[in-house]
C-alpha positions as CSV (number, residue, x, y, z in Angstrom):
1,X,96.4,145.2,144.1
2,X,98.8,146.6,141.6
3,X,98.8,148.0,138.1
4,X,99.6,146.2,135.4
5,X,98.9,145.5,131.8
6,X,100.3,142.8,131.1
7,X,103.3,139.8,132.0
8,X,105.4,138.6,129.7
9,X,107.3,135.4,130.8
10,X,111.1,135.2,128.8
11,X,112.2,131.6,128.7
12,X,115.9,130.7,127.4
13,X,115.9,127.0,125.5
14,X,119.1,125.6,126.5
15,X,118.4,122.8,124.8
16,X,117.7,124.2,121.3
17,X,115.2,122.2,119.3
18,X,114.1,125.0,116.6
19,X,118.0,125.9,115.9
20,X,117.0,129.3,114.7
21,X,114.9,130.3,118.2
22,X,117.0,131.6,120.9
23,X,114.1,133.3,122.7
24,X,110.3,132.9,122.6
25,X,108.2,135.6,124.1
26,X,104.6,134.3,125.1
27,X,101.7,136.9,126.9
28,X,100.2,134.5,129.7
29,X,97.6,137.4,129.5
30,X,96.8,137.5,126.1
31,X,97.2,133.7,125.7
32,X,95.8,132.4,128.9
33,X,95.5,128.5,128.0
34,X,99.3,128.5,127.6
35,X,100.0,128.4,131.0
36,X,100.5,124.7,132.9
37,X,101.6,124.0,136.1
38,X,102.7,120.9,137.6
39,X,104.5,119.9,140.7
40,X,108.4,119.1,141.3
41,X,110.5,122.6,140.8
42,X,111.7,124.5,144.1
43,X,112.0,127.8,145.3
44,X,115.3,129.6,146.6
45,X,113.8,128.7,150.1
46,X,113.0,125.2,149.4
47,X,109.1,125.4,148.7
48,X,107.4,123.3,145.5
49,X,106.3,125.7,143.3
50,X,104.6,125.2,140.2
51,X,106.7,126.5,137.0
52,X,105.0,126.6,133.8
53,X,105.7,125.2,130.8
54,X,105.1,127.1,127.3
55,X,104.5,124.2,124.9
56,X,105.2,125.0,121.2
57,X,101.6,124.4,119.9
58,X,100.7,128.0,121.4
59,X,103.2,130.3,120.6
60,X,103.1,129.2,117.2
61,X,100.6,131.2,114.9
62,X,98.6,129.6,112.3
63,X,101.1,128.8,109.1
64,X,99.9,129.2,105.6
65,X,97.8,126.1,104.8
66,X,99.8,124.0,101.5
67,X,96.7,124.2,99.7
68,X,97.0,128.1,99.3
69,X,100.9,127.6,98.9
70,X,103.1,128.3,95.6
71,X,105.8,126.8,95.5
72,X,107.8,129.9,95.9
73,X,105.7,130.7,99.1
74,X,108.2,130.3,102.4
75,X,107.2,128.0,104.9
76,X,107.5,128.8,108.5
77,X,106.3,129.1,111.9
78,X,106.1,132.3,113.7
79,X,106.3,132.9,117.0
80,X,104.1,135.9,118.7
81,X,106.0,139.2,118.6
82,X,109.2,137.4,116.9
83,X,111.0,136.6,114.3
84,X,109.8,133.3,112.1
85,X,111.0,130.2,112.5
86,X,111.4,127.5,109.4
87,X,111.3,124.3,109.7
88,X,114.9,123.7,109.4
89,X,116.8,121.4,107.3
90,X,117.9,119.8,110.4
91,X,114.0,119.0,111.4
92,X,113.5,117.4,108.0
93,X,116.5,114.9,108.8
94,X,115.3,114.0,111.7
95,X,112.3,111.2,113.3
96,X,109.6,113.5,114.9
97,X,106.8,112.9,117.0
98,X,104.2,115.7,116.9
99,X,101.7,115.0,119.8
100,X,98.3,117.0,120.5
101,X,94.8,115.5,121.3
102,X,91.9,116.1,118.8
103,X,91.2,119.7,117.5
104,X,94.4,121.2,119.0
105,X,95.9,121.3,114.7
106,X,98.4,118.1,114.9
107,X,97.5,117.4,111.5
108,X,96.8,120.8,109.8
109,X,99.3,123.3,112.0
110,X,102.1,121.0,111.9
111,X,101.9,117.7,110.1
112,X,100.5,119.5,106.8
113,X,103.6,122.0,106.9
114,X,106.2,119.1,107.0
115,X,104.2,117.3,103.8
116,X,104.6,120.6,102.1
117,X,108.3,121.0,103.3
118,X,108.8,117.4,102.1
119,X,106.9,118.4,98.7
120,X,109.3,121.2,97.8
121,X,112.4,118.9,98.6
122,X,111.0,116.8,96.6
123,X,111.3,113.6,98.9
124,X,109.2,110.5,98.7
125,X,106.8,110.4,100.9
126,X,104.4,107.7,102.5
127,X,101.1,109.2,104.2
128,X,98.8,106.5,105.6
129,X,94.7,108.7,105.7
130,X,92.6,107.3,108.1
131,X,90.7,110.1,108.0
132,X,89.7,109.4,104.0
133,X,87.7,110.4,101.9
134,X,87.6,113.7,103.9
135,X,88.9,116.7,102.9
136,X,88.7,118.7,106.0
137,X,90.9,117.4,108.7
138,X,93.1,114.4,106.5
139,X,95.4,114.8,104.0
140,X,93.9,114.4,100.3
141,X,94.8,117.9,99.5
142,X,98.5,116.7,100.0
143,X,98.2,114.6,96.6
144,X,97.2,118.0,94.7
145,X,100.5,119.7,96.6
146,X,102.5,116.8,95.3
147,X,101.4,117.4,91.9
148,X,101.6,120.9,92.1
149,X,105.6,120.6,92.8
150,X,105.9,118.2,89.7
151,X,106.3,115.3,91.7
152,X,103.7,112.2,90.7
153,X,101.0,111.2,93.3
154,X,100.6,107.7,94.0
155,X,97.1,106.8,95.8
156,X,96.0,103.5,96.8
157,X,92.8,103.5,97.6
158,X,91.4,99.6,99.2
159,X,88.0,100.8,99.5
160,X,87.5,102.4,96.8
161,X,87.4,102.0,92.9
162,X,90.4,103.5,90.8
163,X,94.1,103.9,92.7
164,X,97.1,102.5,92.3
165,X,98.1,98.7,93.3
166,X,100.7,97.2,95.9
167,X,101.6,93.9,94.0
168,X,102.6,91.7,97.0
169,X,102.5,88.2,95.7
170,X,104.7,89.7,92.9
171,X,107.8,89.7,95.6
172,X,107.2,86.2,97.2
173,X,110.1,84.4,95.4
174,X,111.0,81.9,98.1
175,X,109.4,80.0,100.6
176,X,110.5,82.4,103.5
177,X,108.9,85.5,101.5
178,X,105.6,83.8,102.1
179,X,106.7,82.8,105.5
180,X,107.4,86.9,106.1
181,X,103.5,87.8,105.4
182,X,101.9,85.2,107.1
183,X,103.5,86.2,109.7
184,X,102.5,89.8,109.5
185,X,99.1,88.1,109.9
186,X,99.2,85.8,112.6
187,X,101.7,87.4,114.7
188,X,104.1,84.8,117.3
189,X,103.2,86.1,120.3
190,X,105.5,88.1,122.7
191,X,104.4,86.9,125.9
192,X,102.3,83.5,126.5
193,X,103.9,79.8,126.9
194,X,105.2,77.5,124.3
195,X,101.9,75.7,123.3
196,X,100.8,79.3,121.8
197,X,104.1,80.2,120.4
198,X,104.0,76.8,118.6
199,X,100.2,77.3,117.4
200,X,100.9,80.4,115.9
201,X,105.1,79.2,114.7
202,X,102.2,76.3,112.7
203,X,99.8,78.9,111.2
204,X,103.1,80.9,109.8
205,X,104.3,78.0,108.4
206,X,101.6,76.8,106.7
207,X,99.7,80.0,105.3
208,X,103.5,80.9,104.3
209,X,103.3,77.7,102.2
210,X,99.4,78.6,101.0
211,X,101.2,82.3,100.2
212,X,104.3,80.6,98.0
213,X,101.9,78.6,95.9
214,X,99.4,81.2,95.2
215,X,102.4,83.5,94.0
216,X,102.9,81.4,91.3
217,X,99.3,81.0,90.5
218,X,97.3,82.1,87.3
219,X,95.1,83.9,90.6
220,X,98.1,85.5,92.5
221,X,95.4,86.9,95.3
222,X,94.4,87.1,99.0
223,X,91.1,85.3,97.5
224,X,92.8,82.5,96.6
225,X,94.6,81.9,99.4
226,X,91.2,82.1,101.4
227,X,89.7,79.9,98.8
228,X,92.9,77.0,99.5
229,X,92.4,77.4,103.3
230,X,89.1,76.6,103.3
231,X,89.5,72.8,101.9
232,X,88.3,70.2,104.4
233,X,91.2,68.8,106.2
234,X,91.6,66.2,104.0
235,X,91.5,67.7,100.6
236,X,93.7,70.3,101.8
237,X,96.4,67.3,103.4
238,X,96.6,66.2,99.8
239,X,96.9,70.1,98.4
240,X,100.1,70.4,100.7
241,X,101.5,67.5,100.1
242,X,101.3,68.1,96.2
243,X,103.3,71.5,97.3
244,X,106.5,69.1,98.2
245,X,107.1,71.8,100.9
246,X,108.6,69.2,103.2
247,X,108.6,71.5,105.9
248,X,105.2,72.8,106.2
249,X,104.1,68.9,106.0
250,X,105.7,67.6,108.6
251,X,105.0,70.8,110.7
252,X,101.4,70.0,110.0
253,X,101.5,66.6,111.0
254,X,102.9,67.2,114.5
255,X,100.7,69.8,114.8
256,X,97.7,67.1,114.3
257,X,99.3,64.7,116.1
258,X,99.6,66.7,119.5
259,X,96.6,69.6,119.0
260,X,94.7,67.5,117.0
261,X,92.0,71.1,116.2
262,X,92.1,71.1,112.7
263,X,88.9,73.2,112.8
264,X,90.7,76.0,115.7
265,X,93.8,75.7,113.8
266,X,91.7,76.6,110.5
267,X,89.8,79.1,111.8
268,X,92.7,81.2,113.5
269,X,94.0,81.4,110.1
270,X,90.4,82.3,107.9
271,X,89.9,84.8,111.1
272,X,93.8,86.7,109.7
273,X,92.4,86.6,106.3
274,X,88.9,87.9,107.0
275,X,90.2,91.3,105.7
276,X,91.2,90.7,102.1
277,X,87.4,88.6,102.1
278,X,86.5,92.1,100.1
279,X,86.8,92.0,96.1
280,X,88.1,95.5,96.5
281,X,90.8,94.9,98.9
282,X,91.6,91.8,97.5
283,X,92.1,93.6,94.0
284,X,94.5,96.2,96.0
285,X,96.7,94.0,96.3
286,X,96.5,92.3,93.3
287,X,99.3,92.8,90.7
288,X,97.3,94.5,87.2
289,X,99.5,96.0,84.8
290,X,99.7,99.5,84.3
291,X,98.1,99.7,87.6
292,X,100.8,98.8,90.0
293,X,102.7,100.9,92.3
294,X,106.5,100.9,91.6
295,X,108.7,101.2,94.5
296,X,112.0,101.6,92.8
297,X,110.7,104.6,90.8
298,X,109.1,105.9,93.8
299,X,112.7,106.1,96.3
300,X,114.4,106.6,92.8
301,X,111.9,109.7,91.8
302,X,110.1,111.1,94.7
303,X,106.8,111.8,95.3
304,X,103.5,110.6,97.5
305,X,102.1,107.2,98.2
306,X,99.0,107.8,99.7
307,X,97.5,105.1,101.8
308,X,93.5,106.1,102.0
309,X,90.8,104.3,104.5
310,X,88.2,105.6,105.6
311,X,87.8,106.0,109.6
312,X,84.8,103.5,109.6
313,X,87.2,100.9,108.2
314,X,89.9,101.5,111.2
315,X,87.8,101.2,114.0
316,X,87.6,97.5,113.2
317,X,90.3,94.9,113.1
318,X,90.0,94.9,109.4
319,X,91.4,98.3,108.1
320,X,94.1,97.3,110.9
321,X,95.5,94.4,109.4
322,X,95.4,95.8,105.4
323,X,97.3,98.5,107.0
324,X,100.0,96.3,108.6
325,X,100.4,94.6,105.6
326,X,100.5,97.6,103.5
327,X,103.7,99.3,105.8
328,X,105.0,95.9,106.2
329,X,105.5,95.2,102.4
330,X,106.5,99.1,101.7
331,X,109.6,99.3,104.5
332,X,111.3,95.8,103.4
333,X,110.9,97.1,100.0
334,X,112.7,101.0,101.1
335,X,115.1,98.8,102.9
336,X,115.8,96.6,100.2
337,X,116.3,99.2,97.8
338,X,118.5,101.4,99.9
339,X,120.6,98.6,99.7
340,X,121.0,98.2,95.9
341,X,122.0,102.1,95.6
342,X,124.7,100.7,93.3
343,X,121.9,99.8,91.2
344,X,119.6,101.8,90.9
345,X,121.5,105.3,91.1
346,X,120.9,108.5,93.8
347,X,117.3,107.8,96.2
348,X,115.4,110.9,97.3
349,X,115.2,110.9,101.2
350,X,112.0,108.7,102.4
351,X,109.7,109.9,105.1
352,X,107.1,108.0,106.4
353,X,104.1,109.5,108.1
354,X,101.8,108.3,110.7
355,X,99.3,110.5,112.0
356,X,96.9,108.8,114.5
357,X,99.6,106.2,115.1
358,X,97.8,104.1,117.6
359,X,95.2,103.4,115.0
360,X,97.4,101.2,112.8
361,X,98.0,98.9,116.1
362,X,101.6,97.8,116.6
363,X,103.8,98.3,113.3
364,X,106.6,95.2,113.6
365,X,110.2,96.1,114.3
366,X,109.3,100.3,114.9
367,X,111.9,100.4,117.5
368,X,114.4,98.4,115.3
369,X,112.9,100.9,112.3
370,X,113.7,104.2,114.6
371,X,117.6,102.7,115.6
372,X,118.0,102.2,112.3
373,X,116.7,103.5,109.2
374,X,117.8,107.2,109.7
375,X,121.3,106.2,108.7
376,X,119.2,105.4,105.6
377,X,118.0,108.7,105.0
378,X,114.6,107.1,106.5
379,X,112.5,109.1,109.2
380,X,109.5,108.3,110.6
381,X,107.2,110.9,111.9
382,X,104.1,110.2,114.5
383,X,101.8,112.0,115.0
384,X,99.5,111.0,118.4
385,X,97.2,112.3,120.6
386,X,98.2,111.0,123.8
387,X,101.0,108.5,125.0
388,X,98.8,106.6,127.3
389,X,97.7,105.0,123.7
390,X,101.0,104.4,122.4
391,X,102.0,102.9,125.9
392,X,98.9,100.1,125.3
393,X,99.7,99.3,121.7
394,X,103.4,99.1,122.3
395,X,104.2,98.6,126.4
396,X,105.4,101.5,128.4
397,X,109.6,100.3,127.8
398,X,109.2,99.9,124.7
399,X,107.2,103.0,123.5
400,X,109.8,104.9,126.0
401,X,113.2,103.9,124.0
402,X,110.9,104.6,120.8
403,X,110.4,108.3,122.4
404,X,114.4,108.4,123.1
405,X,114.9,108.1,119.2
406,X,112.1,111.3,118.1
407,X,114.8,113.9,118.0
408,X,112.1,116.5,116.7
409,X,109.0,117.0,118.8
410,X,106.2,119.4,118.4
411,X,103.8,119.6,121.3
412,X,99.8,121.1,121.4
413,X,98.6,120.4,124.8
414,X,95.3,121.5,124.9
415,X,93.3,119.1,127.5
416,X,96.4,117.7,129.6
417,X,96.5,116.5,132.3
418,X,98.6,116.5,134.9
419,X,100.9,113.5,133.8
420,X,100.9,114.5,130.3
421,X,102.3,117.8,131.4
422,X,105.0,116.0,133.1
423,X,105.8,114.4,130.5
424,X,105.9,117.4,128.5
425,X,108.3,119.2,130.8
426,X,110.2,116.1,130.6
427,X,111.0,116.5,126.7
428,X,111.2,120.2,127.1
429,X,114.3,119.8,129.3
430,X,115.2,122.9,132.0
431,X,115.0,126.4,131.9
432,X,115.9,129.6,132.5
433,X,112.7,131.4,133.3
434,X,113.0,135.4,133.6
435,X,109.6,137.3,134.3
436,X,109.8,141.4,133.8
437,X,106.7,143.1,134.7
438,X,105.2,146.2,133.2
439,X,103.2,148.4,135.2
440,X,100.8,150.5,133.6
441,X,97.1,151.6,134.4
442,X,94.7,148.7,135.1
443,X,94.6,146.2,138.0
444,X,95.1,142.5,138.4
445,X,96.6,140.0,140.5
446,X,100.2,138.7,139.6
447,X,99.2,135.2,140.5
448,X,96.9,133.7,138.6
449,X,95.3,130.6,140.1
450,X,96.8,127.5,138.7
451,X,95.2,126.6,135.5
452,X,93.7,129.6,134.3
């Protein structure tokens, strides 16, 4: 037995995320639950030994939540027994992932703190809420911050009377804009044989012809798109071919003339629709003056688009696809804008959130998004609870060279198991561990059992 009061484990970053910390300190005494120990490190005589990784989630202490925050307040973390650490500028440039399973503080630790950095920058910021109407866990408060700093609040709300609108069938101009939702809707699959891929390539086409017409409508809706769709076959023939879209009706009559399922065909494309089936989505995304959200005034002026739906909504397909649609329509119109900056004058930076990210499903073109758009002044940041979700919704190689683009990670790995803590060692990178032990009155053993 031997006297002790306490360990205190010293652990040099040589690969320095936070910038500003050279050292953290951590009490595996005081703090038990930050000690994790997994195989694959050796000893100076060749044995496994289990070294233990200090994730950032607990050495951090709790911040100051935005809600209480002037705008005058500092922001920062602090580490036990050191000096705070901000969330430096060089975070706020980058695409972050911030990954903790439920209860842990992924949203309100970390998450919240970067809205509120974002806030006082005065960027524009997208923050999808599948946690709405709550106020205890999601991010309404974030519209008071937003508002708070001066900066205008934009939320849509699909569900729910009053909110802003996203105007889609305002920006279908051409026959490929149409083409461009649709397929949002009825995705061409990435694996399956050419029967399927030409299926679906015929649903694009001709719900991206339905889309065209019903832009230019008196009713530019979802609804009225539903309404053309479900014509009998033969009423709906004569609809297209009063369109003179010469593609869509000879892609339709080859379709017929090898499937021959109008009523499969039909249905695959009613089923894609089934969400906007609502008066109160539908209206969402209906164009109403006065009412509609601006996207040039919103990169041009900063502020919060707030995407609200409730949790009930999410776990079925339906608050799914509004939600791919939504993202969809708002990063080709960031995109398009940042490249008419000779336009429209200076953009604020852009940052688009995603907390819970394997609840939207697989967003199009993210690994494309993550290449790319931060030479935009564009970052994405995730928030998830495990990567064995993101690995289902996106495939393990492609959610891996997503990972390779997250230059900021946060990690609160309450609950791990033993190959999410390899994993976490993995984006920890090596180091230098030096223990010094105090003696002092008290006994104890100097190796705890692994776990504890």
């Amino acid at each position: 037995m031997l006297f002790r009061s306490g360990l205190s484990l010293y652990l040099r970053r040589k690969r320095d995320t936070l910038d500003d910390a050279k050292w953290l300190k951590v009490d595996p005494w005081k703090y038990p639950e930050i000690s994790r120990y997994t195989e694959g490190e050796k000893d100076s005589a060749g044995n496994v030994t289990d070294p233990v990784i200090v994730p950032l989630g607990y050495v951090v202490e709790q911040a100051p939540m935005p809600d209480n925050a002037a705008p005058e307040r500092p922001l920062m973390y602090k580490y036990h027994s050191m000096k705070p650490i901000g969330l430096t500028s060089k975070m706020l440039q980058e695409h972050v992932l911030v990954y903790g399973p439920t209860g842990t503080g992924k949203t309100s630790r970390a998450l919240m703190h970067f809205v509120l950095a974002f806030a006082r920058r005065g960027d524009a910021v997208v923050i999808p809420d599948f946690k709405y109407p709550k106020l205890n866990g999601g991010f309404m408060q974030a519209i008071a911050l937003f508002r708070r700093f001066g900066l205008a609040a934009y939320p849509v709300l699909p569900y729910t009377r009053g909110g802003y609108n996203i105007p889609v069938f305002d920006y279908i101009q051409t026959v490929q804009d149409g083409r461009d939702l649709a397929a949002i809707l009825v995705p061409t699959p990435e694996y399956g044989d050419s029967d399927s891929s030409f299926y679906k390539l015929t649903q694009q086409i001709i719900l991206g012809a339905v889309f065209k017409v019903v832009a230019a409508s008196p009713t530019p809706n979802f609804k009225e798109a539903i309404r053309i769709m479900n014509q009998p076959q033969a009423a709906f023939e004569a609809w297209l071919t009063g369109t003179s879209d010469a593609v869509a009706i000879e892609q339709l009559a080859r379709f017929m003339a090898e499937k021959k399922d109008w009523n499969g065909f039909v249905t695959g494309i009613i089923n894609a629709l089934e969400a906007f089936d609502d008066d109160r989505v539908s209206e969402t995304f209906t164009s109403v003056p006065g009412r509609n959200f601006d996207p040039e005034t919103f990169v041009k002026e900063g502020g919060l688009l707030y995407w609200g739906v409730p949790s009930d909504k999410m776990r079925t397909s339906r608050g799914e696809t509004i939600t791919r649609v939504f993202d969809n329509w708002l990063t080709n119109q960031i995109v398009r804008l940042r490249n008419e900056v000779s336009r429209t004058g200076p953009q604020r930076s852009v940052r688009l959130m995603y907390d819970e990210a394997p609840s939207i499903g697989r967003l199009r073109n993210v690994l494309r998004s993550v290449g790319t758009l931060r030479d935009s002044d564009i970052c994405l940041i995730f928030g998830i609870q495990n990567e064995s979700q993101m690995r289902i919704v996106y495939g393990e190689d492609i959610w891996d060279a997503i990972v390779q683009n997250l230059a900021t990670r946060l990690i609160f790995p309450t609950g791990f198991q033993d190959d999410a803590a390899k994993t976490l060692s993995t984006y920890l990178g090596d180091r230098e561990i030096r223990v010094r032990i105090n003696s002092h009155s008290g006994t104890g053993s100097l190796n705890p059992e692994p776990g504890s």
